[in-house]
C-alpha positions as a printed NumPy array, in Angstrom:
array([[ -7.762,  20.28 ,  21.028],
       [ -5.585,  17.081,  22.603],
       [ -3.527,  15.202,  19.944],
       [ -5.928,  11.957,  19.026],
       [ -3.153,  10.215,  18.721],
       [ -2.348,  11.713,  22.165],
       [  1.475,  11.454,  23.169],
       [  2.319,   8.62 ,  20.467],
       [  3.535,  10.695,  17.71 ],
       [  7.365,  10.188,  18.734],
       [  6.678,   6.262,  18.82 ],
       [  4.454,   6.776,  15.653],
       [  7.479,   8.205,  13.383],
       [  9.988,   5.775,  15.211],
       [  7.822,   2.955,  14.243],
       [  7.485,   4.157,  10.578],
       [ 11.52 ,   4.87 ,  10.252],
       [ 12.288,   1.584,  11.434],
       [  9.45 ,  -0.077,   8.87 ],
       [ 11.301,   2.533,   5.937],
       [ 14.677,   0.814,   7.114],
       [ 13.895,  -2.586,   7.019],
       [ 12.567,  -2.031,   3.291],
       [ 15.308,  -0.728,   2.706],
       [ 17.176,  -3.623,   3.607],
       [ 15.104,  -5.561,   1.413],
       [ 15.991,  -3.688,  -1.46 ],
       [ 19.741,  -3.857,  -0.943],
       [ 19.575,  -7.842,  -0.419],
       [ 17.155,  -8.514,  -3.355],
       [ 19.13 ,  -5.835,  -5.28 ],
       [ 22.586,  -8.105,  -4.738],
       [ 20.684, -11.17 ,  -5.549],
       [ 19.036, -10.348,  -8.28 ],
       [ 20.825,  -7.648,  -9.861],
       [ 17.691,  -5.132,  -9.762],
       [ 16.308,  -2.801,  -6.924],
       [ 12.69 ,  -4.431,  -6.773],
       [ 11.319,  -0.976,  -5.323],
       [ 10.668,   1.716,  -7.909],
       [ 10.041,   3.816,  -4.757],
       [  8.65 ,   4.117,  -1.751],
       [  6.529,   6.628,   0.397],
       [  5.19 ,   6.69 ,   4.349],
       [  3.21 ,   8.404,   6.342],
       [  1.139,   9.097,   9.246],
       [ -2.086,   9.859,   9.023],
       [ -3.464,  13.593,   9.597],
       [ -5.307,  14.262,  12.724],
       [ -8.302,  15.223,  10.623],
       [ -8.26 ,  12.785,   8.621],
       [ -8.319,  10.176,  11.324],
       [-10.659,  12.478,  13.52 ],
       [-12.854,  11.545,   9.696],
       [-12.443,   8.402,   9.457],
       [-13.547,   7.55 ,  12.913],
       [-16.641,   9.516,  12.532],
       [-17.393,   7.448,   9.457],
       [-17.208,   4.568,  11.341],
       [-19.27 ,   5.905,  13.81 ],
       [-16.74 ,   5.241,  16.708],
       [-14.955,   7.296,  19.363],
       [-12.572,   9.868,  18.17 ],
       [-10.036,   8.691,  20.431],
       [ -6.346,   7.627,  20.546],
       [ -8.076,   4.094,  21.214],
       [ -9.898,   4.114,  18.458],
       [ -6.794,   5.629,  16.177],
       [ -4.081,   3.789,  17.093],
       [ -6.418,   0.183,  18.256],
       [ -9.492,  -0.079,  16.081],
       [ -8.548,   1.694,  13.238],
       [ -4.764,   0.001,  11.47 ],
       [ -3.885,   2.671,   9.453],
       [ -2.676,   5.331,  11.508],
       [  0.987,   5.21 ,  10.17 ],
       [  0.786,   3.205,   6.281],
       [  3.402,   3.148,   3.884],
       [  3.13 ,   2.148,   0.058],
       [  5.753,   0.181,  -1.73 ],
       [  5.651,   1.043,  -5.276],
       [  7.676,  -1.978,  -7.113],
       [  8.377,  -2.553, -11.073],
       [  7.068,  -5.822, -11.695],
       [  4.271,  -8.176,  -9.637],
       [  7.399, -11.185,  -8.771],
       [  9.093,  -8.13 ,  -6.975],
       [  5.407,  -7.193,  -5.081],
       [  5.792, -10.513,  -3.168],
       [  9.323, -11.075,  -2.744],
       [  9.203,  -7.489,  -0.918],
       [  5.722,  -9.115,   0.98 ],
       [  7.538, -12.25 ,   1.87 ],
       [ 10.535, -10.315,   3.558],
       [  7.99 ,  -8.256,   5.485],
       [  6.26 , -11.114,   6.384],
       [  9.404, -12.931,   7.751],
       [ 10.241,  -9.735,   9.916],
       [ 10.55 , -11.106,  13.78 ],
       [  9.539,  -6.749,  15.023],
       [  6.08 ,  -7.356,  12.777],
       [  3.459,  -9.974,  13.125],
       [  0.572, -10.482,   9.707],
       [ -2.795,  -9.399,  10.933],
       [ -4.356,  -8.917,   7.95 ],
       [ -3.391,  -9.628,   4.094],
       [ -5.858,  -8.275,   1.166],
       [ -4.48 ,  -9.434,  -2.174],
       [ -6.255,  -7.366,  -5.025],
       [ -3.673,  -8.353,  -7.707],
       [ -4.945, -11.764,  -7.904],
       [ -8.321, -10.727,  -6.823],
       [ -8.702,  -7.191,  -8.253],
       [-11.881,  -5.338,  -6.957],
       [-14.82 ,  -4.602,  -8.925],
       [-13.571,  -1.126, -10.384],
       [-10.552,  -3.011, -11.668],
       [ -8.353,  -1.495,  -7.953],
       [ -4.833,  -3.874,  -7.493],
       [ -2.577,  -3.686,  -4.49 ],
       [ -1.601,  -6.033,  -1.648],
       [ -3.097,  -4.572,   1.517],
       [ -0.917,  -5.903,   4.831],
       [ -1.566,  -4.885,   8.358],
       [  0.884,  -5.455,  10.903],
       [  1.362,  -4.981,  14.36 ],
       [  4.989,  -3.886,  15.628],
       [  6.077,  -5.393,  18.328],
       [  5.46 ,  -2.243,  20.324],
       [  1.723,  -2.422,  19.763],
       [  1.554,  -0.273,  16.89 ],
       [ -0.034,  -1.486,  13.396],
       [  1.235,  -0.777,  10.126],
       [ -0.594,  -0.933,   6.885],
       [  1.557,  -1.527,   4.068],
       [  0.248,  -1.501,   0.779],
       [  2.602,  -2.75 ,  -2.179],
       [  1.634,  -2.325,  -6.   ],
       [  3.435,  -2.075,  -9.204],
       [  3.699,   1.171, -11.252],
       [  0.907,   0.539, -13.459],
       [ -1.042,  -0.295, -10.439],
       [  0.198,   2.943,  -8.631],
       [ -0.32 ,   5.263, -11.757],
       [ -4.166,   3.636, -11.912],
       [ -4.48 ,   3.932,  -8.138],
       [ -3.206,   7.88 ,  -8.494],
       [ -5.397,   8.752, -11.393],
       [ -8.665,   6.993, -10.497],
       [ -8.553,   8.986,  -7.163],
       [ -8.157,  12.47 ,  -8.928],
       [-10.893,  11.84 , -11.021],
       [-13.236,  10.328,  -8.588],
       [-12.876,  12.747,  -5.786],
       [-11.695,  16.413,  -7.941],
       [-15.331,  16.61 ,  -9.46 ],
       [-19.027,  15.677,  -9.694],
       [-18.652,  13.124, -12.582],
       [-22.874,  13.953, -12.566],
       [-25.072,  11.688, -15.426],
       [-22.099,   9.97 , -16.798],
       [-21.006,   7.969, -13.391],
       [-21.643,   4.162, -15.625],
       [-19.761,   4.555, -18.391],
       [-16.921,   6.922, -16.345],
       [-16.642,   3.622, -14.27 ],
       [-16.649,   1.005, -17.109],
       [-14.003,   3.156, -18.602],
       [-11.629,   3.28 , -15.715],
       [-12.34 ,  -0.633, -15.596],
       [-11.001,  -0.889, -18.766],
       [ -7.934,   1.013, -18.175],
       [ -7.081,  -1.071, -14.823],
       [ -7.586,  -4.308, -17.244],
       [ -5.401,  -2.992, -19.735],
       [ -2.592,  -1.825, -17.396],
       [ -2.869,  -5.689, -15.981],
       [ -2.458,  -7.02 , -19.374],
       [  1.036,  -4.266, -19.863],
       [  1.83 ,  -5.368, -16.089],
       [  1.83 ,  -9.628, -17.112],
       [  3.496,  -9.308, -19.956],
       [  6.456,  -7.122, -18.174],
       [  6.821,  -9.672, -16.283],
       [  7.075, -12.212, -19.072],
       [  9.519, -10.276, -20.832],
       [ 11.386, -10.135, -17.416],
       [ 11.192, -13.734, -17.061],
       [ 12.25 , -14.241, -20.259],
       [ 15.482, -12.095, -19.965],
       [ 16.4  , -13.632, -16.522],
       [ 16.319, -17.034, -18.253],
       [ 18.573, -16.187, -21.23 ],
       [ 21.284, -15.111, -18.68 ]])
């Protein structure tokens, strides 16, 4: 079966590096200036043929490198996992001043958290060589949450007790908010006594 992505791959992974360099640019400039690597860390990657070949079936579109690398954004995504919610969108503002990568979307579920209690700044943006990017950027709490809720949701059936299984992991995204806030007070509190 032909590569959906067909013969993009190399420009795929050249696109991602490049994207994984200039965050790590980022991190050495807002390290210098403000004494503090702002990423915790940092993975990428591109995603599997089947589960693109999946997601476009979902959609109910071609499975095509059209439809992979055109209609559907996320074909190479990276996550930028950062201590504190000030570092979240110093890291967003660099992206976003990149002259390679142009905003085409922005999804900001700190501020706006969705209804299961989900945070994380969502960007897609398209590379000056056509590609898109998603980026998603979140702080550890978030992350943890993120990791946690998915192995729950998708490992088992969670059968007759789906309401309160939800309310619960509600709560827990809340309360990790709450930790997450007052982090960043304390933070904000240290930087001003120096």
């Amino acid at each position: 079966m032909e590569s959906i992505y067909g013969d993009n791959l190399p420009k795929m992974q050249a696109t991602m590096e490049e994207v994984m360099n200039c965050i790590s640019e980022v991190r050495q400039k807002l390290t210098a200036e403000y004494g503090m690597d702002p990423v915790e860390h940092c993975l990428c990657r591109i995603k599997s043929e089947e589960s693109m070949r999946e997601k476009c079936r979902r959609q109910g579109i071609p499975e095509n490198t059209e439809s992979a690398l055109s209609v559907i954004h996320d074909a190479v995504g990276i996550r930028v996992v950062c201590a504190f919610i000030s570092d979240v969108y110093r890291v967003r503002d660099f992206l976003k001043s990149l002259p390679q990568l142009s905003l085409v979307e922005e999804k900001d579920y700190i501020r706006k958290a969705k209804p299961n209690g989900y945070r994380s700044l969502h960007m897609i943006f398209r590379h000056e060589n056509g590609l898109y990017v998603e980026i998603q950027l979140r702080t550890i709490s978030q992350d943890t949450w993120a990791a946690l809720e998915h192995n729950l949701k998708y490992k088992k059936s969670i059968g007759g007790n789906t309401e309160l299984i939800v309310k619960e992991l509600k709560r827990c995204a809340d309360e990790l908010a709450s930790t997450d806030m007052s982090m960043q007070t304390l933070r904000d509190t240290i930087s001003g006594l120096n």
